[in-house]
C-alpha positions in Angstrom: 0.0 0.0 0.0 0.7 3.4 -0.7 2.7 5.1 2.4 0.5 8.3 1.6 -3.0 6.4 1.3 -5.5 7.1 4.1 -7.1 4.8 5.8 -10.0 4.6 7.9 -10.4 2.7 11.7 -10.8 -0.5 9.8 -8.0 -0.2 8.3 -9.6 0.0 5.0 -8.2 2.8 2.2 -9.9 5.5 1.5 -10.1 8.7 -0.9 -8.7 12.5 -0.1 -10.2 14.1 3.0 -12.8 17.4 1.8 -13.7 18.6 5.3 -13.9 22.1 3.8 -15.9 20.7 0.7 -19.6 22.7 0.3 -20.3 21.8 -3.2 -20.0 24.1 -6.5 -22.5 26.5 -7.8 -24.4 26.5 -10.1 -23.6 27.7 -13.7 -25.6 31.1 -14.3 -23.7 33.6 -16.3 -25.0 35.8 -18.5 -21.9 36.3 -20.3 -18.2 35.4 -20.4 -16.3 37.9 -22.4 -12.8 37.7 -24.1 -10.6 39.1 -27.0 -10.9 36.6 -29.5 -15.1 36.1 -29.2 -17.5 36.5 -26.2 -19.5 33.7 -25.2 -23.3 34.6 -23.9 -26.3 32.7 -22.8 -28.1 31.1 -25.8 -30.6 33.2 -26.9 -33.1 30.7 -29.5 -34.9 33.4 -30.9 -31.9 36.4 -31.3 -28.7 33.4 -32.0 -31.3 31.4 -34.5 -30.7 33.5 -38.0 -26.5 34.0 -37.4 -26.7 30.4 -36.4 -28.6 28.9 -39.7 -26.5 31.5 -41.9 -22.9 29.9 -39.8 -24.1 26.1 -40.2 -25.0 26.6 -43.6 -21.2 26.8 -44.4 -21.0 23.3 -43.6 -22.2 21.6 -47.0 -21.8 18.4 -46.6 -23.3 18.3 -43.4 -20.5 16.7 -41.5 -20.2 18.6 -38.8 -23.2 16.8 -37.5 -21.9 13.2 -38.1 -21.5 13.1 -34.2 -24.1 15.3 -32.7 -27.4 13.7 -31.8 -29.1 16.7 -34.1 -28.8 18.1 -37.7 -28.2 19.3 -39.9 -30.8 21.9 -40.5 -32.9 22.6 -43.6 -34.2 26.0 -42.6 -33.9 28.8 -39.3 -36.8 28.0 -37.8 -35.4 24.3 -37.3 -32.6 25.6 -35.7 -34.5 28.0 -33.7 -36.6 25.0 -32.5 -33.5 22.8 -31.8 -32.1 25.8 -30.0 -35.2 25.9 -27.8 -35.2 22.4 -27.3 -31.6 22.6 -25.7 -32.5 25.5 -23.5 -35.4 23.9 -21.9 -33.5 21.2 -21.4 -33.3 20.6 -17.4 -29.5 20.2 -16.2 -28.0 22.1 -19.0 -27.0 25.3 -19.7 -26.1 26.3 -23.6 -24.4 29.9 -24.6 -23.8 31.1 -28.0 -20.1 31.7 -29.4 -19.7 35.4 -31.0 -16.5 35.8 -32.7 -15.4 39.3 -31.9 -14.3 39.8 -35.7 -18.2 39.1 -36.7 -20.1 40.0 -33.7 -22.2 37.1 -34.8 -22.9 33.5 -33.4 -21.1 31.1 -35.2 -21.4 27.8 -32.6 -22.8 26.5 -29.2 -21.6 25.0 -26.0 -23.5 23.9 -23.1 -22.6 23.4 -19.7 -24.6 20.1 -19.1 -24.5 16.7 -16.4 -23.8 19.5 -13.8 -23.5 17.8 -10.4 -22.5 20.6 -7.8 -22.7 18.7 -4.9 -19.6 16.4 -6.3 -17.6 19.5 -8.1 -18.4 18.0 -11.3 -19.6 19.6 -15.0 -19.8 18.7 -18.5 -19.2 20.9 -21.4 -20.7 19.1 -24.2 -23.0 19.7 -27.5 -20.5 21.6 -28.9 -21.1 22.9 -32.5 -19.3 24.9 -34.2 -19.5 26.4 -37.7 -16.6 26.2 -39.9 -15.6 29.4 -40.1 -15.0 29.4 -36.4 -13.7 25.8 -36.5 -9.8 25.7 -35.7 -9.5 29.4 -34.7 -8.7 31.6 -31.9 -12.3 32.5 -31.3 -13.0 28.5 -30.5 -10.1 28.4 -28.3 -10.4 31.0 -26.2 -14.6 30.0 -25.9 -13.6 26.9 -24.5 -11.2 28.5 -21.9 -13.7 31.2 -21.0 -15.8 28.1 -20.2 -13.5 26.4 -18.0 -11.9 29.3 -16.4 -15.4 30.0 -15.1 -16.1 26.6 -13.9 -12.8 26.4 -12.4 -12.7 30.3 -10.2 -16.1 31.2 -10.3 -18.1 28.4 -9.7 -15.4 26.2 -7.7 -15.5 22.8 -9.9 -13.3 19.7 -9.2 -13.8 18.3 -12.4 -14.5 19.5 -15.5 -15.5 16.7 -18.4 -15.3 16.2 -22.2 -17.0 13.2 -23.6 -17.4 12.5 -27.2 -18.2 9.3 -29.2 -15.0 7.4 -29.3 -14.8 7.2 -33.2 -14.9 11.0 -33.3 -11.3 11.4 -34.1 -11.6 15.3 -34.4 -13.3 15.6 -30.9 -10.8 13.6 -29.2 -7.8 15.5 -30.7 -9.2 18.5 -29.4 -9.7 17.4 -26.4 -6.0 16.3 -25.9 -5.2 19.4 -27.4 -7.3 21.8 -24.6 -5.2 19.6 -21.9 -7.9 16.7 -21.0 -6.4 13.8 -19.9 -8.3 10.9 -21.0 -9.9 8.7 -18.8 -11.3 5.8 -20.4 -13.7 4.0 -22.8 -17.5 3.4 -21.9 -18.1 0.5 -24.3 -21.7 0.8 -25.7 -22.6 4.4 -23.5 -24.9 5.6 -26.3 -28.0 4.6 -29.1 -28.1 7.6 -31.5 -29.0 8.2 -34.7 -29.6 4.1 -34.7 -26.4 3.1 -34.0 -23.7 2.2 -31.5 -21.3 4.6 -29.5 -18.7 4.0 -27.2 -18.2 6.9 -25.1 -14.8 8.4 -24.3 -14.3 10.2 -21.2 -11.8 12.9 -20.6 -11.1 15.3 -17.4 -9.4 18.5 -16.3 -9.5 18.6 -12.7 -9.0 21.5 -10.2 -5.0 20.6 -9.3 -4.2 20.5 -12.9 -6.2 24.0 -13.9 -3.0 26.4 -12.9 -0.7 24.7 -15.4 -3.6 24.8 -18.0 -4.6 28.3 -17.8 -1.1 29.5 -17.8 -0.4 27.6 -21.0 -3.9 29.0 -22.7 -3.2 32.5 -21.4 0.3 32.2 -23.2 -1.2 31.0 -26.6 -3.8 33.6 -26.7 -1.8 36.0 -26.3 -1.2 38.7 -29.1 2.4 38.2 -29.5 2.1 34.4 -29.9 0.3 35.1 -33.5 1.7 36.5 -36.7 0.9 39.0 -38.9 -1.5 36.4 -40.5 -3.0 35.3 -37.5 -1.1 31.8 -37.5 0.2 30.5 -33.9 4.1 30.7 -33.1 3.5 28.1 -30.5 1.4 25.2 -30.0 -0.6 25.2 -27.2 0.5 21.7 -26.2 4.0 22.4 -26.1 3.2 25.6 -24.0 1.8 23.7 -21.4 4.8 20.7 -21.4 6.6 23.6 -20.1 
């Protein structure tokens, strides 16, 4: 046994003490905003037309290969999906703005939110392509955590994408989740099979990630062109 590992009057081990623990709180903010984009509660009827207009970049449609929804014939479909998501108990989505636009171009949701363990989700992540692979999408998805992390006092802070979704998990290594594992069979959706792959940031490694995403966002780690100097992953190995 671990020298370190706690163990209680049976003798038996057990996890990390929390007598200071009183839970998270609960996701509510009206907007998170940055340089890059601002990310602001989802707004179905206002976010519906930029949304339709952003999606209908995507021609082939396969952006929605591994989202339960889409893709979307018309703006009042998306308006009603967008709706849908909102009501939604458990969940709560925001729109992603690129500040170069001022016009939603993608969705996130904060969603499986358990405050009592210190535990959220962000999941149903779409994004258009012109905000795919950008600055904008980066920085969204620190906003997110950042808030989950300092405002709202998470432990754990989950990605979890169907485990064929090659694109998903690369970013997801790429943001600094570690992954954690396969759930074989999680998920029916669009009639077939998914195995679910979990990934985590927790609280002890957050320091280390937002120093490395505060470094890459920076203006002077972009050129002229707006191409990164330095990889975020490498920024964080240091």
């Amino acid at each position: 046994m671990n020298p370190a590992q706690r163990v209680n009057e049976h003798g038996q081990p057990v996890g990390e003490a929390l007598p200071d623990w009183a839970g998270a709180h609960y996701p509510d903010v009206a907007a998170l905003d940055g340089t890059a984009c601002r990310v602001e509660r989802l707004d179905p009827l206002r976010h519906a037309p930029d949304l339709f207009k952003a999606f209908g970049q995507d021609r082939s449609g396969a952006m929605w290969t591994y989202l339960s929804d889409g893709p979307f014939a018309s703006q009042d479909a998306v308006q009603k999906w967008l709706e849908a998501s909102a009501r939604q108990d458990g969940q709560v989505p925001y729109a992603i703005v690129p500040a170069e636009t001022g016009r939603a171009a993608g969705v996130a949701t904060f969603m499986r939110i358990q405050p009592a363990d210190g535990v959220v989700e962000v999941g149903g992540i779409a994004l258009a392509p012109p905000l795919q692979k950008t600055r904008a999408a980066t920085e969204a998805m620190f906003l997110m955590m950042q808030y989950a992390f300092e405002a709202c006092g998470y432990r754990r802070y989950e990605w979890k994408c169907d485990a064929l979704n090659a694109p998903s998990r690369r970013a997801a290594e790429r943001l600094g989740f570690t992954y954690d594992g396969l759930f074989r069979q999680a998920v029916v959706y669009r009639g077939r099979s998914r195995d679910t792959a979990w990934y985590s940031i927790l609280d002890k490694d957050w320091p280390v990630a937002k120093r490395a995403f505060e470094a890459w966002l920076a203006p002077e780690n972009f050129d002229a062109a707006g191409r990164q100097k330095r990889k975020l992953a490498d920024l964080r190995a240091e």
